[in-house]
C-alpha positions in Angstrom: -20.3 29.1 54.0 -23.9 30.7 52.9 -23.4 29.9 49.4 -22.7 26.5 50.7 -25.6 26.3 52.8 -28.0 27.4 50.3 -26.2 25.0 47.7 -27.1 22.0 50.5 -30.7 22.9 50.5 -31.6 23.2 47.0 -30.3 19.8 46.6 -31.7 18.5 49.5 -35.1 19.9 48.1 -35.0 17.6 45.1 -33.9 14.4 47.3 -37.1 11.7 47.5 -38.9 11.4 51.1 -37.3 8.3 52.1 -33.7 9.8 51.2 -34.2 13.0 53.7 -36.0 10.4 56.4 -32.8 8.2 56.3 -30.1 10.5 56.3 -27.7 8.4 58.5 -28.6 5.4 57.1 -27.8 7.1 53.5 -24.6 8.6 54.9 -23.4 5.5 56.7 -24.0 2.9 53.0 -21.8 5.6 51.4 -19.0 5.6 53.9 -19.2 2.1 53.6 -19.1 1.9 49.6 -16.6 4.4 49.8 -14.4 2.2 52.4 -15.0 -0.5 49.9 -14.0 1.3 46.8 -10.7 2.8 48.6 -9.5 -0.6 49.9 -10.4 -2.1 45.8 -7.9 0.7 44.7 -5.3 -0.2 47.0 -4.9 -3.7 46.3 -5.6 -3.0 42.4 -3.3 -0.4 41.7 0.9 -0.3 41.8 2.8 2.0 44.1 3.9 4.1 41.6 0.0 5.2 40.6 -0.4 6.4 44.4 3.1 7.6 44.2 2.1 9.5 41.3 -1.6 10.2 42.4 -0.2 11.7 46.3 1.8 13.7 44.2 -1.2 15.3 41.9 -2.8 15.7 45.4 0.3 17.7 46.8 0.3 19.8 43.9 -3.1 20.8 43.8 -3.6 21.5 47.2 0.0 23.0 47.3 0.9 21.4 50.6 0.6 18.4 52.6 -0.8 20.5 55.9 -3.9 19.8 54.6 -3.7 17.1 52.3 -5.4 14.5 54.2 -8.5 16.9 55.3 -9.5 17.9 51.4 -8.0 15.3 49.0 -8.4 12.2 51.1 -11.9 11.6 49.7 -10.5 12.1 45.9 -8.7 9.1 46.1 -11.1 7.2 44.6 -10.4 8.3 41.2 -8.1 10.5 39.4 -10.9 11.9 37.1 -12.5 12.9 40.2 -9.6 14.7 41.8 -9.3 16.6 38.6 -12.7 18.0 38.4 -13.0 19.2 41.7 -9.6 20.8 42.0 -10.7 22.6 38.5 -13.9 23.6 40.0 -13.2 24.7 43.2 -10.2 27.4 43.3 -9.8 27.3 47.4 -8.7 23.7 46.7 -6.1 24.2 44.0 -3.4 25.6 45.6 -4.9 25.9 49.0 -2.3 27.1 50.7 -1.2 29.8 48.2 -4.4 30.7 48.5 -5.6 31.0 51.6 -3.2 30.0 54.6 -0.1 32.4 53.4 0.9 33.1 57.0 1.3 29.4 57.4 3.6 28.8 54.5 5.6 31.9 55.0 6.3 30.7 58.2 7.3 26.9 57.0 8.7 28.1 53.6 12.1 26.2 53.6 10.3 23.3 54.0 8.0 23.6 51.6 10.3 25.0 49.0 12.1 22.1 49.7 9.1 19.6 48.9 8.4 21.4 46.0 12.2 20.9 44.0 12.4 17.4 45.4 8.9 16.5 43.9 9.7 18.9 40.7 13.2 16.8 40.6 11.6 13.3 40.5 8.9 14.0 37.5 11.6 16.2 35.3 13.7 13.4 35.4 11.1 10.5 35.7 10.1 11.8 32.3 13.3 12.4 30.7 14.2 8.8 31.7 10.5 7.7 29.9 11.1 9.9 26.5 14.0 8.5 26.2 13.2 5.3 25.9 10.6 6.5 23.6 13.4 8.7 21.4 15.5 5.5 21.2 12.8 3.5 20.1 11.3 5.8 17.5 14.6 6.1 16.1 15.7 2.5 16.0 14.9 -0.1 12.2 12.6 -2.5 14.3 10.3 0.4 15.5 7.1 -1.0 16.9 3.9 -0.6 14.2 2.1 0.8 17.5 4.5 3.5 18.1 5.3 4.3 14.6 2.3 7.1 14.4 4.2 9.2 16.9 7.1 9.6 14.7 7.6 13.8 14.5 4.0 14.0 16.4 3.8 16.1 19.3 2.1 13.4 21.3 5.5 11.7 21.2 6.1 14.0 25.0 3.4 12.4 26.5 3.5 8.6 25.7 5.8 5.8 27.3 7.2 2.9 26.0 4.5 0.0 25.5 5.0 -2.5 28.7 2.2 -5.1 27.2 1.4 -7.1 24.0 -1.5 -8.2 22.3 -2.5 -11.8 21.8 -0.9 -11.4 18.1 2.4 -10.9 19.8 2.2 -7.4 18.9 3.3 -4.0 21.1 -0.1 -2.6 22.2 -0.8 1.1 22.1 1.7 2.9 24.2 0.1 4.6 27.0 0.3 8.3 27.9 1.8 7.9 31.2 4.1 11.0 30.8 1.3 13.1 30.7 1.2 13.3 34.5 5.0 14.0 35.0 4.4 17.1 32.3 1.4 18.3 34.4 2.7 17.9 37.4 6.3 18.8 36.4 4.5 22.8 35.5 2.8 22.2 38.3 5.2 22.5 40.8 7.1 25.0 38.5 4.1 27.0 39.2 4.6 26.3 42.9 8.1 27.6 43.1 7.3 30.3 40.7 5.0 31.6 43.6 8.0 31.8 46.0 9.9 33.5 43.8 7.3 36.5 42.4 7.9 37.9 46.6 10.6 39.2 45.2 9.7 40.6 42.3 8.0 44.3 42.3 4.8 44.3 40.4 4.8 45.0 37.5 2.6 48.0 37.3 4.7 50.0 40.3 7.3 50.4 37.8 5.7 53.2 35.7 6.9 56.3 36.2 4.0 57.6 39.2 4.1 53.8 40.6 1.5 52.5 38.5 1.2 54.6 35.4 1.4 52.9 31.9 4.9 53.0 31.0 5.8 53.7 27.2 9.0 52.1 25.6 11.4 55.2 26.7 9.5 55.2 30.3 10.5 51.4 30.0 14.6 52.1 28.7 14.5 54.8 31.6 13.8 52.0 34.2 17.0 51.0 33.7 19.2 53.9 35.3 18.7 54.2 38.7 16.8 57.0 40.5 15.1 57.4 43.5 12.6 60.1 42.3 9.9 57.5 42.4 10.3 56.3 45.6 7.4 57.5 47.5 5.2 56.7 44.8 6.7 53.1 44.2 5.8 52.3 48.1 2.5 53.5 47.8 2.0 51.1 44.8 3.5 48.2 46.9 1.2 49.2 49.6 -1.9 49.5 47.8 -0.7 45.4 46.4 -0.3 44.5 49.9 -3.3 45.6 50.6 -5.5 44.2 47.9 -9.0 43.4 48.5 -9.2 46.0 51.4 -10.5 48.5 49.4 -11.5 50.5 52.3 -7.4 51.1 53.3 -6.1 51.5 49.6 -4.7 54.3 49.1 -5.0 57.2 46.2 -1.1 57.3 44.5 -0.7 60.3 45.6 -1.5 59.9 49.6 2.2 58.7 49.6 3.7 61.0 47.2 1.2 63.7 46.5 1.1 67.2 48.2 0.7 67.9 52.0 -2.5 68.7 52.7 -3.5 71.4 55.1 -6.9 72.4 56.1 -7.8 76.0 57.8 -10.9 75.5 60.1 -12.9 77.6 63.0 -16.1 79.2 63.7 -17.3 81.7 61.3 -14.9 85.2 60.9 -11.8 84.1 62.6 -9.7 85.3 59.4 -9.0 81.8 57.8 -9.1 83.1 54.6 -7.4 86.5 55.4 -4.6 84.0 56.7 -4.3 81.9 53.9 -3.7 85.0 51.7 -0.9 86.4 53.5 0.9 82.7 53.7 0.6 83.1 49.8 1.2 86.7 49.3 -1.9 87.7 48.0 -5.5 86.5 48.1 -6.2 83.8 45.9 -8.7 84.3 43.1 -11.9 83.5 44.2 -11.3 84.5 48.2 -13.7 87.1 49.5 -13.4 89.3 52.5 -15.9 91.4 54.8 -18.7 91.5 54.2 -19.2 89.1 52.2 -16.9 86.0 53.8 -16.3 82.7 52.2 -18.6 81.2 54.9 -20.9 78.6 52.3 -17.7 77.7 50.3 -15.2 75.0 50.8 -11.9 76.1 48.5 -9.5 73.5 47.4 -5.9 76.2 46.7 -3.5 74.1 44.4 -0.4 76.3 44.1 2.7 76.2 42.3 0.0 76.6 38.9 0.9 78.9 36.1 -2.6 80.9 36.4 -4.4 82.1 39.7 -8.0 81.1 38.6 -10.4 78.3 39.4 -8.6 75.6 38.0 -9.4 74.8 34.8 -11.7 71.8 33.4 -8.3 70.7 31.4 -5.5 71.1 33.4 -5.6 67.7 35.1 -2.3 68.0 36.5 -3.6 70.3 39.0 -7.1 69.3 39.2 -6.2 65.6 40.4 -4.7 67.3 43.5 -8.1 68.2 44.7 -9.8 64.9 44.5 -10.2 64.7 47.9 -12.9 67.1 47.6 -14.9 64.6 45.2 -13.8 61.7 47.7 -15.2 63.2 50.6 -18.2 63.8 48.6 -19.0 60.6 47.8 -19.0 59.4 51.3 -21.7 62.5 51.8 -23.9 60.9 49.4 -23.6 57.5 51.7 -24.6 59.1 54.5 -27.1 61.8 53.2 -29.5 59.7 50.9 -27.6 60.5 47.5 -26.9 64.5 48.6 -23.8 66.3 48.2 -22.1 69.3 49.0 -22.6 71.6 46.0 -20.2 74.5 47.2 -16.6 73.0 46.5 -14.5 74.9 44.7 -11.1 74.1 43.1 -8.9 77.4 42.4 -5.0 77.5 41.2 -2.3 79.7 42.4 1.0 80.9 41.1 2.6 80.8 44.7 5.7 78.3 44.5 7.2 78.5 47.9 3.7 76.4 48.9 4.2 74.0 45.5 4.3 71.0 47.9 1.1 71.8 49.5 -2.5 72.2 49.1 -4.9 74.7 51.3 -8.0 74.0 51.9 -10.3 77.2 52.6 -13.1 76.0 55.0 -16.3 77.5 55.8 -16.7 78.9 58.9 -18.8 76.6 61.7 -21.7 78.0 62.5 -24.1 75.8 65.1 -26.8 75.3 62.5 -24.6 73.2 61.0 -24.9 70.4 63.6 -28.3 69.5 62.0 -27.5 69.5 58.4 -26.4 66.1 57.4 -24.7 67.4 54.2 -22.8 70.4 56.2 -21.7 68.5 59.4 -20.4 65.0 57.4 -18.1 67.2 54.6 -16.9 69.0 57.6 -16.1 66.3 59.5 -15.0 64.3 56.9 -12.4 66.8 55.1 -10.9 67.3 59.0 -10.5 63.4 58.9 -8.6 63.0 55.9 -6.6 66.2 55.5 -3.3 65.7 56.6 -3.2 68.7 59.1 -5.4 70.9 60.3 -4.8 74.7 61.7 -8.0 75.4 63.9 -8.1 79.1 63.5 -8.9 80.6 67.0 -10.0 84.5 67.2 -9.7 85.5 70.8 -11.7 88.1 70.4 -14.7 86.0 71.0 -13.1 82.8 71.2 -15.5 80.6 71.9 -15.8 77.0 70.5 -18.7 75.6 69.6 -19.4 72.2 71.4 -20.4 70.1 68.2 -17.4 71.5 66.2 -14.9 70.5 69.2 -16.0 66.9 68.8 -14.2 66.7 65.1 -10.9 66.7 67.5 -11.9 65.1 70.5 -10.1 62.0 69.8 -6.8 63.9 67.7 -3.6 64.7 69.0 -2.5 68.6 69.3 1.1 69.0 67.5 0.3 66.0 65.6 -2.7 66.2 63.4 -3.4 69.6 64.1 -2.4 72.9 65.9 -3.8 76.0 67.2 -3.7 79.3 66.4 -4.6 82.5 68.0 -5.6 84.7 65.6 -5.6 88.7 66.5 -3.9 88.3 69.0 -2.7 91.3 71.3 -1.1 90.5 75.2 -3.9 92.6 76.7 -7.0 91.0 75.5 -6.1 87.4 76.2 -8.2 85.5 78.9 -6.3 82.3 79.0 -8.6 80.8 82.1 -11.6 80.9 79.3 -9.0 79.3 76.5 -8.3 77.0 78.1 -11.9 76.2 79.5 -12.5 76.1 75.8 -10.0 74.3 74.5 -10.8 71.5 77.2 -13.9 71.0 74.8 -11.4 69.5 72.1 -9.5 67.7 74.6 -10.6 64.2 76.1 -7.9 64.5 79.1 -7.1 67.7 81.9 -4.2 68.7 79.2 -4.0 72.7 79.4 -2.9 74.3 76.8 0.8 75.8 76.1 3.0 77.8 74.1 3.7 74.3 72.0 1.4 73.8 69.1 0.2 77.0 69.1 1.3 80.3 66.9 0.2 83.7 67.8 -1.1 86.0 64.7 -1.4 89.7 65.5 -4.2 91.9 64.2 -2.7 93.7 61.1 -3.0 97.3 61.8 -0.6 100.5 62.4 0.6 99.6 65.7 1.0 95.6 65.3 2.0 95.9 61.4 5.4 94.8 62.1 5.4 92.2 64.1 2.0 90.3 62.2 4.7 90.2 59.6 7.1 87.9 62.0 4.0 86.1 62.4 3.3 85.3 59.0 7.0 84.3 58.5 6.9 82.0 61.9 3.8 80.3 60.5 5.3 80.1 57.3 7.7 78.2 58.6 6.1 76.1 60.7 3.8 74.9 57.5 6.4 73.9 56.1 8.3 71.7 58.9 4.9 70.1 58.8 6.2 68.4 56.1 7.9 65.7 57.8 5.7 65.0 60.5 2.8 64.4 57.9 4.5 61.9 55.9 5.4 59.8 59.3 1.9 59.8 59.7 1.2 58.9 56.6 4.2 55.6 57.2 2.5 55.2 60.2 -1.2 54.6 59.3 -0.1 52.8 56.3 2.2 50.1 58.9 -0.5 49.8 61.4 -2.8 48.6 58.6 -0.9 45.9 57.2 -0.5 44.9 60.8 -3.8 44.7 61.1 -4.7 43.1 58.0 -1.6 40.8 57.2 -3.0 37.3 58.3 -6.1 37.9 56.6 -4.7 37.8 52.8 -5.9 35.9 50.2 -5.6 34.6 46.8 -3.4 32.5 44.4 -1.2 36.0 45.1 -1.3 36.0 48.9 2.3 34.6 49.8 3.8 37.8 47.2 1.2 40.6 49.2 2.3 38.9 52.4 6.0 39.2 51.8 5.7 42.9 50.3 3.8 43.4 53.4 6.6 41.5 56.0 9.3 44.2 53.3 7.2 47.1 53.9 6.4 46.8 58.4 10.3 45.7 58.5 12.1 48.3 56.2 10.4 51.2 54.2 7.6 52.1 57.0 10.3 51.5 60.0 10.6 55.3 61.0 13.5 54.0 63.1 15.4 51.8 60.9 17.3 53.0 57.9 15.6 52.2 54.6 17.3 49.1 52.9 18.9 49.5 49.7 17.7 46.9 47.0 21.0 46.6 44.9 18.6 45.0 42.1 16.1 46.9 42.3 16.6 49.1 38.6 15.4 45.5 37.6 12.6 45.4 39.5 14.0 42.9 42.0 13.5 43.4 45.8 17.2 42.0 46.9 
């Protein structure tokens, strides 16, 4: 609407005086001409030309819904009707392009329009050619047809229908032209109900959108359902086109769980993470020097335990968060970012489905450093879970770094746990005042979504061991509920987004979309099987 508001006002700056001080009596000659000129064509012109004109109007539009609103004043001429429908793209195809929702929602009838309409030109012009066939192929063949013997342009002409004053055929006319272009025009049409139910293309690779090669092409063809998660993050991220905002990375569906370790400054996060993975990762540090400026990205299952290298992509490309994150810093803080990130391997395999993240401790200063308080916040966000470390020793929770899960749910997006924990030094009236810092309701908190994590020393040796092996476990039930969130978010923005789709594509991203609320991110409905789908058809 702005472009077409500046578009009216440079013209209108170019128009004489007296043409700007007699707009409506400007506007109401040209309604009149206009009138004029549509009534001449009327009464000029057979029925078949309107038949055949309606029907180039149908096409380009791609519906009659809105024929009469946008093609009504291109009736004047086909050349007309042409250029505009070439020049404007929210015209051609209207509906495909912008009111999916609408034609989903009427799509037998339309369908139906569409073959009926496709019907009459295919055979309209076979009935035309072969007239012309029998005619080029007869003795008597008229001199003014005889140049389209074996020429190509034989397609697009019908049989003469008037003679010159010598008695002679005159030029045939190209009259089949328009049953070609609209015939693959409403090819085209149907060919846009159909492509719903093909899978893109590029969600076929191996990773749901990698190139394939010609083996990775020959393999598509046995069945597998390795590439499932990644295939419906592909069809997601096509739904969802034009949203960049809610696209997802490839491996947000599919990738590794990730699990983020946060709390005030010396609660043991670190500590913790190295006895989850049997020993401390390569770069972690411990009293007194913690890892309190650095935030670690762990990638196990690696075959080295060493910052990961600036090679091994494989690993490296499941800490990109870390450079995602960043680059919403650099939004927020005039073009800074958080130089301490740190990307380290690990050889621990029982975690190979996961990826730790190491975070700095909070301390209160960082409430005022832009850089500091937006990673932290940020990271929190898009982790997939989050175990707020909790030493209740000292126990007390800052008030700006409650605020990161003031509006999260406990047991969902993140869980508690009580680090150094012994029965005699536990205060649970002051944890709970605390905790009611993170909480927006009166909820108290409970042996649910919690884990106690004894001090490791002589007397508690034994049972910090259980801990470990509780928590251990607990990780890794995580699992599950992450990837329901995951389904979850993913439905609830195609819900949200679904009637606002569009492009020539829309009615195929609003169908995937319809297949994906319905079927693959129903938690509660079992996932349909596609009986086609090792050839990439979604029935």
């Amino acid at each position: 609407m702005a472009n077409d508001s500046i578009g009216f006002g440079i013209v209108q700056s170019f128009l004489p005086n007296i043409v700007r001080d007699n707009v409506d009596v400007i506007n109401f000659l040209l309604l009149l001409s206009y009138i004029l000129l549509f009534v001449n064509w009327l009464a000029t012109t057979d029925w078949v030309e309107k038949l055949h004109l309606f029907s180039g109007a149908i096409c380009a539009i791609g519906g009659v819904a809105y024929f009469s609103y946008l093609c009504f004043p291109l009736f004047i001429n086909c050349s007309l009707c042409l250029t505009t429908c070439i020049f404007s793209p929210r015209i051609v195809f209207y509906l495909h392009y912008s009111e999916a929702s609408f034609l989903a929602r009427h799509e037998a009838l339309f369908v139906a329009a569409w073959l009926a309409l496709f019907y009459y030109h295919c055979s309209t012009w076979n009935i035309n050619y072969k007239r012309v066939r029998q005619e080029l192929a007869s003795s008597t063949v008229a001199s003014s047809m005889r140049p389209f013997q074996g020429s190509i342009l034989r397609f697009l002409i019908v049989h003469p229908t008037t003679k010159s004053a010598s008695n002679q055929w005159n030029p045939p006319p190209f009259r089949n032209t328009v049953h070609v272009l609209l015939g693959l025009g409403y090819l085209f049409l149907i060919a846009l109900h159909i492509m719903p139910y093909i899978t893109p293309i590029h969600c076929l690779g191996p990773a749901g959108g990698d190139e394939l090669s010609y083996l990775g092409k020959l393999s598509l063809l046995l069945p597998t359902t390795s590439k499932g998660s990644a295939l419906l993050c592909c069809r997601y991220n096509y739904a969802m086109q034009g949203f960049e905002a809610h696209q997802m990375n490839r491996n947000y569906c599919s990738g590794r769980v990730r699990v983020a370790f946060a709390g005030s400054w010396s609660t043991g996060k670190t500590y913790l993470i190295g006895a989850l993975l049997g020993k401390n990762y390569s770069t972690a540090q411990s009293a007194p020097a913690p890892t309190t400026d650095k935030f670690v990205c762990i990638a196990a299952g690696a075959a080295y335990s060493d910052p990961i290298r600036s090679d091994d992509f494989e690993q490296r490309r499941h800490c990109e968060i870390m450079e995602h994150v960043n680059d919403v810093v650099r939004s927020e803080c005039g073009g800074r970012a958080m130089a301490n990130v740190l990307d380290v391997a690990d050889t621990n395999t029982e975690f190979g489905d996961f990826v730790f993240f190491d975070m700095p401790g909070w301390q209160t200063e960082y409430g005022s450093d832009c850089v500091y308080r937006t990673y932290f916040h940020q990271l929190i966000d898009k982790v997939d879970y989050t175990y707020v470390v909790w030493d209740v020793n000292h126990g007390k929770i800052e008030d700006d770094f409650a605020e990161f899960f003031r509006n999260k749910a406990r047991g969902t997006t993140y869980e508690l746990i009580y680090n150094r924990y012994t029965r005699d030094n536990v205060d649970m009236s002051f944890l709970n005042q605390q905790y009611s810092k993170m909480s927006n309701g009166q909820e108290i908190l409970s042996e649910m979504y919690t884990t106690k994590v004894h001090e490791n020393n002589t007397q508690h040796s034994a049972q910090f061991q259980e801990d470990i092996l509780h928590l251990r476990s607990k990780i890794k039930s995580v699992n599950q509920t992450v990837h329901d969130n995951r389904k979850k978010m993913m439905k609830e923005n195609l819900i949200m987004h679904r009637n606002k789709m569009r492009g020539i594509n829309s009615l195929r991203r609003l169908k995937i979309c319809d297949r994906l609320i319905d079927e693959d991110l129903n938690l509660h409905v079992k996932p349909r099987t596609y009986h086609w789908h090792w050839l990439g058809l979604e029935l």
